[in-house]
N, C-alpha and C positions, 0 to 999 in steps of 0.2 A: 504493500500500500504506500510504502512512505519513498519508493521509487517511482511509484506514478503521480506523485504529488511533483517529487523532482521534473520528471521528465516531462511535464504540463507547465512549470514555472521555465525553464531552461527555455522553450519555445515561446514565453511570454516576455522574457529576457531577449531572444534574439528579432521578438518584433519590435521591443523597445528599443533595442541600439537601431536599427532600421529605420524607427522613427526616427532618430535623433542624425543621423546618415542623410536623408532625405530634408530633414529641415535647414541641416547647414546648406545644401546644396540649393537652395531657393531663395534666391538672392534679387531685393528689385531695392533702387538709390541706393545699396549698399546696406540695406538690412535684411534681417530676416525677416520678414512676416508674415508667415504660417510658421506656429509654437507645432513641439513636436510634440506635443499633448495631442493636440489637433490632431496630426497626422495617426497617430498611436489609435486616438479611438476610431478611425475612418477607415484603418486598414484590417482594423479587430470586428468592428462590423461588417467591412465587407467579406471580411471571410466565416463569420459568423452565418450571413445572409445567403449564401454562393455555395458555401463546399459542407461540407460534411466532414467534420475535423475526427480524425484515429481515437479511437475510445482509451486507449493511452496515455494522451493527452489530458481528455477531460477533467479528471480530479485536480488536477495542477490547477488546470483553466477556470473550474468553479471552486476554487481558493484561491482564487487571485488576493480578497483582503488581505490572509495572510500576511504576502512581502509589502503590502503596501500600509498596513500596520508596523511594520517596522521600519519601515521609508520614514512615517509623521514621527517615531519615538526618538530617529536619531535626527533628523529636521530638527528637532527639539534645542540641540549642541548649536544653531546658528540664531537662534533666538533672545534678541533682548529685552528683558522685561520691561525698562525703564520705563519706554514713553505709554507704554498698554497700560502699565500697572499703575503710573501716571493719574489715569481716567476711569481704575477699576469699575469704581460705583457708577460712574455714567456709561459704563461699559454694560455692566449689567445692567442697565433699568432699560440700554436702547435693546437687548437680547429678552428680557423678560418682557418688554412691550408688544415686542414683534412678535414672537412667539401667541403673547394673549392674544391679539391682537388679529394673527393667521388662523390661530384654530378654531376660535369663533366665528368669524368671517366665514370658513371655508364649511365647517359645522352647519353654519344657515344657510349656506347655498346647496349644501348636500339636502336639509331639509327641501328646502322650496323647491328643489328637483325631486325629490321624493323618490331619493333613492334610501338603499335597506341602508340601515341606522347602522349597521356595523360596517358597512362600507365607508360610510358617512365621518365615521370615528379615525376609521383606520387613514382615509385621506388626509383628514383633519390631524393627524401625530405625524404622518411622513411630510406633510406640507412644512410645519414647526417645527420638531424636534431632527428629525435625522432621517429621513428617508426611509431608503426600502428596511434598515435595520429597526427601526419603531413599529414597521409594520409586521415586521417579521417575529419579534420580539413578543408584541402585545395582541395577534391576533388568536392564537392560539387560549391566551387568558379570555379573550373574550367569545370562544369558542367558533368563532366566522367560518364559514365555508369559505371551500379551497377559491373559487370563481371568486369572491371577495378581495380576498389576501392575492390574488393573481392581478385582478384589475386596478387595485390599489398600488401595487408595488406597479405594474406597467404606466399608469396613470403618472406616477411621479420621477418615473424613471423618465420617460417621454420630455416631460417640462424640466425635469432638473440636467439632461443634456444639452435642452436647447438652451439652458440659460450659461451652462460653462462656455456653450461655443458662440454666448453670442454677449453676456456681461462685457469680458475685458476687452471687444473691439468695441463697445458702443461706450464703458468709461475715456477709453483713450482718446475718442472723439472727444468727447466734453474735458477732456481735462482735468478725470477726477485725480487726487492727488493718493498716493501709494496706501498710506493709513488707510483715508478713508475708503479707498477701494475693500481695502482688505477688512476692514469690518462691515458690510456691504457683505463682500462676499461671504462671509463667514454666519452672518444672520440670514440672508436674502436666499442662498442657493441650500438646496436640500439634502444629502446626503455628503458622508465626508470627503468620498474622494471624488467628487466633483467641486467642491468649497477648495482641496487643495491645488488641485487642477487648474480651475480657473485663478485664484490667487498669485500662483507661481507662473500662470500664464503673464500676467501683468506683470509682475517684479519682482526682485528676492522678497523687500519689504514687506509689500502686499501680501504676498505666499506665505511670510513667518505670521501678520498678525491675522489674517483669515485662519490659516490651520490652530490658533492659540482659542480663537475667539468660537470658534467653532465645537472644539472639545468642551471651552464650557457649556457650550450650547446644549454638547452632549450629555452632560452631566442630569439633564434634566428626565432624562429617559428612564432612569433609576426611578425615582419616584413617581412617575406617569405609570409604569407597567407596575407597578405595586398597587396604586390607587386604583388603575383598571381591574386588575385581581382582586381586590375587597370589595369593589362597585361590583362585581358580578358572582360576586359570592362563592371564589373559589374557596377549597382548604385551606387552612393555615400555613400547611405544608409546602402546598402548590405555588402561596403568595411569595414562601422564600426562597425556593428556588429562582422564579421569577425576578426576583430583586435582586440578588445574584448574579443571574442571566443578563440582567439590564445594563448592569454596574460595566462602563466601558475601561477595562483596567486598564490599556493599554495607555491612557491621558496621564496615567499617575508618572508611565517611564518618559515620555514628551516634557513635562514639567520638571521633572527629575533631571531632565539634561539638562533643558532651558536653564537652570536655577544653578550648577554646575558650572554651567555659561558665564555667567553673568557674576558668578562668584570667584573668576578667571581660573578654573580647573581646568581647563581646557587652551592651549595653546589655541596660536591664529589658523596654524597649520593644522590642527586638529581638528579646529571648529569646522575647516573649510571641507579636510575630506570626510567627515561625518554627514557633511550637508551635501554635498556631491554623490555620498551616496544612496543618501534620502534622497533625493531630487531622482532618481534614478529608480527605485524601486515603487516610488510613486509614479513614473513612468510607465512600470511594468502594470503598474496597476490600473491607469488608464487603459494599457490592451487590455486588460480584462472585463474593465466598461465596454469597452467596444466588441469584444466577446460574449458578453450579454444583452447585449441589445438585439433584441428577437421582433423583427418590421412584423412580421404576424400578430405576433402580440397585441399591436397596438390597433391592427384593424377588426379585432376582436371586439377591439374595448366597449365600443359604443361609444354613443356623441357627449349624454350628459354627464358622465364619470368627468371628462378631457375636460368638458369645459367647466367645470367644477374645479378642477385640477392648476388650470390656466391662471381665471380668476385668485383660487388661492395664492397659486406663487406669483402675479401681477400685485397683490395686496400687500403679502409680506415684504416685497421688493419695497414697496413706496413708502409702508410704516417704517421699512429699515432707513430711507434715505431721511422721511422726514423726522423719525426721532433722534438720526445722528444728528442732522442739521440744528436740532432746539437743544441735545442735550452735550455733543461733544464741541472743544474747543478748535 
């Protein structure tokens, strides 16, 4: 087993340097631009969509978080806390607003389409909290049928694509500046390795405080899939595993370097190949986005899930801009 894990990450590895091969070589006035993120998820989908990949493969390719959970832990070693830690409290009120702010919003639209109430929930946590992992997470507490937890996780994977590959071209237009991109990114887009994708598409900056602002975001999934398990009157048993399950550990090793960082344990030269090779494994993790993206899936969905979907991540997007704008400096 733990060979076919290898031998599905090694081929997620050689799409990645591929990407990063192809993006240097795209050259217009002298820059790059097409990020090899880009390129990563477009060539993971198209071979997703097209061929029929070796079932040897497979287990590697659907653990892809895996390597790219350890990409954000060592990303962690180029991270300064200073200017974030700076604005914590307004940091958190612009994350806790957005969040209230999306799953309510996206909760009333699921009502007024009148769709089933647990579809309704499960879009309403992937919008807010973290994607297809909040859904994956707290569906089973809430006992949803599988057609639910499928249309829900397609529903957000759909809009949380479109917004990695289409945020950091349409900040750079406007001139948004690196910070505030990155916490933007970090509230506004849905799942993690899309939040880190897009952030590190725009700048190192952007990319360290998206991926920071992000995990706490995640933190929140912990007590949402608890509260969902006593609102639905699982075991006591059931609830702590649950909490458990929830609990994203991986944010404790991310923090752990970042704090390392910033405490100079870490030479320049070490910060730099730490971050070189998080920047890399969160590469491999974009082909794995793009390895999961199933164009079927989405023609399945129906019309009212999408636009339930849209709306929500349109909403969170604009309460993230305008409570950064009222609350950060």
């Amino acid at each position: 087993m733990k060979e076919q894990f290898v031998f599905g990450w090694l081929f997620l590895a050689a799409l990645a340097y591929l990407s990063e091969i192809l993006s240097s070589l795209i050259v217009v006035h002298g820059k790059h631009p097409v990020e090899a993120a880009v390129i990563a998820i477009i060539i993971g989908a198209a071979l997703r969509n097209s061929l029929s990949l070796p079932q040897i493969l497979e287990t590697g390719v659907k653990a892809f978080e895996k390597p790219l959970v350890l990409g954000i832990v060592l990303l962690g070693a180029a991270f300064d806390y200073q200017k974030t830690m700076s604005e914590s409290s307004a940091l958190l009120a612009v994350i806790l607003g957005t969040m209230l702010i999306g799953f309510l919003t996206t909760l009333f639209l699921s009502k007024f389409f009148q769709l089933p109430t647990n579809l309704g929930i499960l879009l309403s946590l992937g919008t807010t909290i973290c994607g297809g992992t909040a859904i994956a997470v707290c569906a089973p507490l809430m006992k949803a049928k599988e057609e639910e937890t499928s249309y829900a996780i397609g529903v957000i994977a759909l809009w949380g694509l479109l917004a990695l590959l289409l945020y950091p071209t349409l900040a750079h237009y406007l001139g948004v500046s690196d910070y505030r991109f990155g916490v933007f990114a970090g509230t506004a887009i849905h799942s993690t390795p899309q939040v880190v994708g897009a952030g590190y598409m725009y700048s190192e900056e952007a990319g360290g405080v998206a991926t920071a602002v992000k995990l706490l975001r995640n933190c929140f999934l912990a007590p949402a899939a608890f509260l969902i398990a006593v609102w639905y009157q699982k075991s006591q048993s059931a609830s702590k595993g649950a909490y458990l399950k929830a609990v994203p550990w991986f944010l404790f090793g991310y923090f752990l370097m970042a704090w390392c960082n910033s405490q100079g344990y870490f030479t320049q030269e070490g910060s730099s190949a730490f971050q070189n090779a998080g920047k890399f494994l969160v590469l491999v993790g974009m082909v794995g986005v793009g390895l999961s993206t199933r164009i079927s899936s989405f023609r399945a969905l129906g019309s009212k899930p999408i636009v339930v979907g849209l709306v929500g991540a349109i909403v969170v997007a604009l309460s993230s801009i305008a409570l950064s704008s009222l609350l950060l400096s």
